[in-house]
C-alpha positions in Angstrom: -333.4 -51.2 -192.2 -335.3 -53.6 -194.3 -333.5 -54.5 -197.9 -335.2 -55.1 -201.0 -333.9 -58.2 -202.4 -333.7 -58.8 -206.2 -334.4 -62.6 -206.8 -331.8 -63.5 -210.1 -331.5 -66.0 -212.3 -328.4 -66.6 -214.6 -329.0 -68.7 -218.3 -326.3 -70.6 -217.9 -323.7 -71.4 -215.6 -320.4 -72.3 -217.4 -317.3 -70.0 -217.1 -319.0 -66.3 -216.9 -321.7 -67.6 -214.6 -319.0 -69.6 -211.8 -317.0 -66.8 -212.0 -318.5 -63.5 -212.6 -321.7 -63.7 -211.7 -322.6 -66.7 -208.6 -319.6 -65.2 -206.5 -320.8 -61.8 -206.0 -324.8 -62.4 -205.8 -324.1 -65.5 -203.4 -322.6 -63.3 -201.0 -324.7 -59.9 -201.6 -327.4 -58.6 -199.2 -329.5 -57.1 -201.8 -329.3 -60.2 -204.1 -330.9 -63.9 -204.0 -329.1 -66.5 -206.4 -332.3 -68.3 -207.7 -330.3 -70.4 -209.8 -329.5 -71.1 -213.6 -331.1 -72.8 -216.1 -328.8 -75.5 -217.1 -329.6 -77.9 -220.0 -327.9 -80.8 -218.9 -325.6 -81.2 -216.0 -326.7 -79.8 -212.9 -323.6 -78.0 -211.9 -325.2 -74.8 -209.6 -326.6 -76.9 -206.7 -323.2 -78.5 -206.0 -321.6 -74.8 -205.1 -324.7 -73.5 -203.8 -327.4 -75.6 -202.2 -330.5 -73.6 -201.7 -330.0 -73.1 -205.6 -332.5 -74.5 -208.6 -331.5 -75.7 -211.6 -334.3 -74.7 -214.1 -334.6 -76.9 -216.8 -335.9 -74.0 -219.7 -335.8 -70.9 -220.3 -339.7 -71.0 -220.2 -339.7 -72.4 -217.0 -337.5 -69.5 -215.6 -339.6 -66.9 -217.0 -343.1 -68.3 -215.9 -341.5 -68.3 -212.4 -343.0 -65.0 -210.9 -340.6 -65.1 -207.9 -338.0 -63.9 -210.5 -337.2 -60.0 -210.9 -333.8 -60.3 -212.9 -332.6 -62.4 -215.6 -328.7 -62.6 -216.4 -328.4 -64.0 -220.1 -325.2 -65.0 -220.5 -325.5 -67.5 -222.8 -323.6 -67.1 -226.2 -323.6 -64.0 -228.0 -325.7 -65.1 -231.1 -328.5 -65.7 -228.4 -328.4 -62.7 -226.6 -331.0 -61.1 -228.7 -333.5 -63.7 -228.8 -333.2 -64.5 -225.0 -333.0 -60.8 -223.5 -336.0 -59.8 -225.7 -338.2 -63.3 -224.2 -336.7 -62.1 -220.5 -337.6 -58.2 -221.1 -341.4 -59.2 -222.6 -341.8 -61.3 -219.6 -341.3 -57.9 -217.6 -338.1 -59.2 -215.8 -335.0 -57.0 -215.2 -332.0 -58.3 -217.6 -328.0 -58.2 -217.4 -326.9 -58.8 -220.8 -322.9 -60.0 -220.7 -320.8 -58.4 -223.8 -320.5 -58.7 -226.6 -324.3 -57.0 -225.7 -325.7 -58.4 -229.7 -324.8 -58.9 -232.9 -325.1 -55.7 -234.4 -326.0 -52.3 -233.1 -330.0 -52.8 -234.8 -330.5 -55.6 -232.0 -329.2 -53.2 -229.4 -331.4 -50.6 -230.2 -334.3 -52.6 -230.3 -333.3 -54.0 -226.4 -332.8 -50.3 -225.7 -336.4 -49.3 -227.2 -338.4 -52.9 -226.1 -336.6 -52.6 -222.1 -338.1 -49.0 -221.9 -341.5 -49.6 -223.2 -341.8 -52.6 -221.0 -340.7 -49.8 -218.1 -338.3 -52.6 -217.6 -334.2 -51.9 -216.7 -331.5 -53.5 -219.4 -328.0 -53.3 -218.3 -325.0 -54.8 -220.2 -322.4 -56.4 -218.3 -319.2 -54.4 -218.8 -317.5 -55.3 -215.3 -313.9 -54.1 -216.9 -314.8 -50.2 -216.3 -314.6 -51.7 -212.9 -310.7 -52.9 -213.2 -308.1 -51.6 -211.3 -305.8 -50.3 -214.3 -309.3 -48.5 -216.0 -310.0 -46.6 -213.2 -306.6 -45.6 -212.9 -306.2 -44.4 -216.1 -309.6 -42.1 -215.9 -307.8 -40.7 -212.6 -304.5 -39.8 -214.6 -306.4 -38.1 -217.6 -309.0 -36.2 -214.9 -305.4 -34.6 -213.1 -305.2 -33.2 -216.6 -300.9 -33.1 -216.6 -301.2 -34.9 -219.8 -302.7 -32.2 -221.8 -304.8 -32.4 -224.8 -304.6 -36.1 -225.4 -303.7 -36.9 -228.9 -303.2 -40.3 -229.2 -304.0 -43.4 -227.0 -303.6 -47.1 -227.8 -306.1 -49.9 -225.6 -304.6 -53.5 -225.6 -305.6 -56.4 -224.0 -302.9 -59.4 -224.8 -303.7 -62.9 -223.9 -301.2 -66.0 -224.7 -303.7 -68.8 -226.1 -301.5 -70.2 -228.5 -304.2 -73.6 -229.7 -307.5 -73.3 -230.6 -309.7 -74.7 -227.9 -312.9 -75.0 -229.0 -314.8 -72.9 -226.7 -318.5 -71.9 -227.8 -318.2 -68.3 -226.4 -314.8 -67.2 -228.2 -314.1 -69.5 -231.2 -317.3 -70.2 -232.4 -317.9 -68.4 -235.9 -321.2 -67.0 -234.8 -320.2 -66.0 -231.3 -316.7 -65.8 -230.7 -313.6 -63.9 -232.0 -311.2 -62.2 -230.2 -313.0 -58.8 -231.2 -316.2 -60.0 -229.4 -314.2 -61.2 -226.7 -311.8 -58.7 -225.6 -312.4 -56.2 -228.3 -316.2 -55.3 -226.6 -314.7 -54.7 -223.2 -311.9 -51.8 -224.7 -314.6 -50.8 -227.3 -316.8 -49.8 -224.7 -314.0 -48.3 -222.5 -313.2 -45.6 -225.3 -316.3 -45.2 -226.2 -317.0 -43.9 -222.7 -314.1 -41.9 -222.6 -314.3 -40.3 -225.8 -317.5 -41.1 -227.1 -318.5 -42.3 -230.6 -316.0 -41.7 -233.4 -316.5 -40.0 -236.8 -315.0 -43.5 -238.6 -313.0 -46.6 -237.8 -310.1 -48.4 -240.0 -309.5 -52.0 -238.9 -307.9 -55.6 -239.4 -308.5 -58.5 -238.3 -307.2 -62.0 -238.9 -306.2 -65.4 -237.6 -302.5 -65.9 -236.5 -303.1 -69.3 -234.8 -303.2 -72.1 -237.2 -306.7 -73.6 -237.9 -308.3 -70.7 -236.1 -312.0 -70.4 -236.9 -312.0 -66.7 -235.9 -310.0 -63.5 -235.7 -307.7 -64.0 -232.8 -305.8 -60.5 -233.9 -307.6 -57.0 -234.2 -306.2 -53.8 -235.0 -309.2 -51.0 -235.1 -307.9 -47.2 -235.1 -311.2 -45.2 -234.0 -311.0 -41.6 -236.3 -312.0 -38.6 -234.2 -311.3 -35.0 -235.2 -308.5 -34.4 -232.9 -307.6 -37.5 -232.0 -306.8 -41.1 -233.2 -307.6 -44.6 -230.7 -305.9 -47.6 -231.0 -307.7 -50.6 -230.0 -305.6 -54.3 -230.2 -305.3 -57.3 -228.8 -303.5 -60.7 -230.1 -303.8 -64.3 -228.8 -299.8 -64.9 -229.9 -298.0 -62.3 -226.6 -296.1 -64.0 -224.3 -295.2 -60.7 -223.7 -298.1 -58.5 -223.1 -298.2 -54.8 -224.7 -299.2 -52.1 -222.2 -302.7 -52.1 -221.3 -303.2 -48.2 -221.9 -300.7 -46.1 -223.7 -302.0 -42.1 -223.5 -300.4 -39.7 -225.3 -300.8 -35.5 -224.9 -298.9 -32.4 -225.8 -297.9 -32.1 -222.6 -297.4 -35.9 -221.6 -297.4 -39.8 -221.6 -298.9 -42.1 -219.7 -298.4 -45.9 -219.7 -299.9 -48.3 -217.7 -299.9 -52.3 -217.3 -302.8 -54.5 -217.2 -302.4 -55.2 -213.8 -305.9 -56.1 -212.5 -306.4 -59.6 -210.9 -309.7 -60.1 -209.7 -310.6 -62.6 -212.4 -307.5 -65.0 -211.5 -309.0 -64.6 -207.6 -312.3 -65.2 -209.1 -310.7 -68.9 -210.7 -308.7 -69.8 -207.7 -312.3 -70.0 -205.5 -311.9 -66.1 -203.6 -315.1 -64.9 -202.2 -315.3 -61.1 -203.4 -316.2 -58.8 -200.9 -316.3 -55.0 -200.8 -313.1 -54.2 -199.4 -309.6 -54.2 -201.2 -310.2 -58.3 -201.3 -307.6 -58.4 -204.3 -304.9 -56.4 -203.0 -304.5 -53.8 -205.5 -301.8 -51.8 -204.0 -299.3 -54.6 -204.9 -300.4 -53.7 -208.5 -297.4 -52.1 -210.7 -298.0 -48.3 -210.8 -298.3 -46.8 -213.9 -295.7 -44.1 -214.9 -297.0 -40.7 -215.5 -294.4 -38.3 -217.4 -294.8 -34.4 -218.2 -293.2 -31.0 -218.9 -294.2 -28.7 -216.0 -292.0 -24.7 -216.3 -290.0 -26.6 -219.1 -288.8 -29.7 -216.7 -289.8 -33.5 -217.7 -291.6 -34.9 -214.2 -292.3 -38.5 -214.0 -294.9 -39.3 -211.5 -295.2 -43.3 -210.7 -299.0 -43.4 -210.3 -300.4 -46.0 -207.4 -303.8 -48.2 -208.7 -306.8 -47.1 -208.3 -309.2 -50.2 -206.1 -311.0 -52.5 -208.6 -313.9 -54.3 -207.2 -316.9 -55.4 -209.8 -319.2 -55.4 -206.6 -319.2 -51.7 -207.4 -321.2 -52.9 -210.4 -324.0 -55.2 -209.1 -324.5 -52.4 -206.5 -325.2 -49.6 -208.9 -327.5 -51.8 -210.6 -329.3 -52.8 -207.3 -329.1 -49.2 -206.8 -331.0 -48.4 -210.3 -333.5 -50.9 -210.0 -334.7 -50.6 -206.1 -333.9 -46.4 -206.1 -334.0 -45.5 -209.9 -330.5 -44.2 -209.9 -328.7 -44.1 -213.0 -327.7 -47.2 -214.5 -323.7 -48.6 -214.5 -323.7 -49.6 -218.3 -327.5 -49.7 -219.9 -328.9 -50.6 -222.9 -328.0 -47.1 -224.5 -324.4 -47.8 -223.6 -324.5 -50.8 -225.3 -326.3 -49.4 -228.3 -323.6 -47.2 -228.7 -320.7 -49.6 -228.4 -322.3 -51.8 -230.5 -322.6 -49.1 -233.2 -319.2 -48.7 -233.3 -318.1 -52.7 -233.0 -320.8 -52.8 -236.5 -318.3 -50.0 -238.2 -315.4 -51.8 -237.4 -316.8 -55.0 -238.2 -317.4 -53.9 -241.5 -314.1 -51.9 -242.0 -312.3 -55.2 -241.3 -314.4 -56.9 -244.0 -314.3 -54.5 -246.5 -310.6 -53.2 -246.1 -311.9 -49.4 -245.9 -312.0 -46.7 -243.6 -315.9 -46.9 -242.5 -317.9 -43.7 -241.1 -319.9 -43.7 -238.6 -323.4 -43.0 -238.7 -324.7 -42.5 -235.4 -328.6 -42.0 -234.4 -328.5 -40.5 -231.5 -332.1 -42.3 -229.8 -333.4 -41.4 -226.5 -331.4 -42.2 -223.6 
């Protein structure tokens, strides 16, 4: 059987591009890791040979033996370089935060569709072990109508260190950082709220950016808690799900990024281990009785997400996480945004554009 092979690019190839990105299309069939445009050390060719190092963007978009485009570059140039990518009439993989604001997004959306081009934002975390366990445990449906449910995602980075893509005033921020990944994973769970409330603020000292969020999405019959903190030894449970009938509560127990930094080559089998994970604990009434359940993870593997999007772009099959995903996401991280600023409950105005 012959296989179509999608020739990539990535803009840059610091953290996200080592670890999230070169792994998995280094060792895919469907994929050929062109390279990376790198602006002054040449750091691609030295883990993979038959790479280039392009030295401008210009350079990678004039190169017609280039179908897809990953801009993951900082966040306050995702705009301006996925628009270049998608005029050029390449494919692009935006990493999160997708833009600024939700007006960017929607243009992306609109400009990747005109150009009869595909625009996917990279959200590998709906591909995490804990994620997918949790949509299992509220599809068996013991919990009931869900009430109440709280998304954190602790880290312990006690100093400020500088980096360009999380404490840089126009990039970074914890809500960018972590905040876009749990945004997005209520957002497809629950879809887009009526309003948000939220806080934000610095806890470390000399901290350009927030590096604590609080942001309680408002829906009719239901309230979402979405939090993370830089200052947790200790972490909070990743997902805390709440029903008239039950509880759930499960860790954070996902680990492909630490393989990722410790040099593992992905592949499409369990490479990470997962049943080691710590189940999550599952409690319910059932005829009057309390039953707790100790629920066993669910297989993360982000190659699930470059093969749906080989899948959409060689077959036309729906797309992992598009543009119109990150439209809406970003439409709700613009509402909280703003609630933090103004100290206000915000609601949501949502144009509902073609998908």
């Amino acid at each position: 059987m012959t296989i179509n092979t999608i020739r990539t690019v990535l803009l840059g190839y610091g953290f996200s591009g080592k670890t999230f990105f070169a792994p998995f299309l280094d060792v895919s069939e469907g994929y050929l890791l062109k390279g990376a445009w790198e602006r002054s050390k040449k750091k691609i060719q030295n883990d993979y040979d038959y790479t280039e190092s392009y030295p401008s963007l210009e350079a990678v978009l004039a190169d017609d033996q280039v179908d897809l485009v990953v801009v993951n570059t900082p966040i306050d140039t995702h705009f301006e370089y996925a628009k270049k990518v998608l005029e050029a009439g390449k494919h692009a993989i935006v990493e999160k935060a997708f833009t600024n604001t939700a007006e960017e997004a929607k243009e992306l959306h609109l400009l990747a569709k005109s150009r009869g081009v595909y625009l996917f934002v990279f959200q590998n975390r709906r591909y995490d072990s804990d994620f997918k366990t949790t949509q299992k445990v509220l599809e068996m449906d013991k919990l009931g109508e869900l009430v109440e449910a709280t998304i954190s995602y602790d880290f312990f980075v006690p100093n400020v260190r500088g980096d360009v893509h999380t404490e840089h005033p126009k990039s970074g921020g914890e809500y960018n950082n972590r905040g876009s990944h749990i945004t997005d994973q209520a957002v497809k769970l629950f879809g887009i709220p009526d309003a948000v409330l939220a806080d934000f603020t610095a806890l470390r000292k000399d901290s350009p950016v927030e590096d604590y969020f609080l942001a309680t999405l408002i829906y009719p019959d239901k309230r979402v808690k979405l939090r993370a903190t830089d200052i947790s030894l200790e972490h909070e449970y990743g997902y805390v799900f709440h029903g008239r009938n039950g509880s759930y509560l499960q860790d954070r127990t996902d680990i492909q990024e630490d393989r990722l930094i410790a040099g593992a080559i992905p592949s499409r089998e369990d490479w990470v281990n997962h049943k080691d994970h710590k189940d999550g604990k599952l409690s319910y009434l059932e005829d009057g009785d309390k039953i707790t359940e100790f629920i066993k993870s669910e297989e993360g593997n982000y190659f699930e997400y470059f093969d749906a999007v080989y899948q959409t772009i060689i077959n036309n099959a729906p797309s992992p996480v598009s543009g119109w995903d990150g439209y809406r996401t970003m439409t709700v991280m613009d509402a909280v945004r703003r609630s933090a600023e103004e100290g206000k409950i915000i609601h949501i105005s949502y144009e509902d554009i073609e998908k």
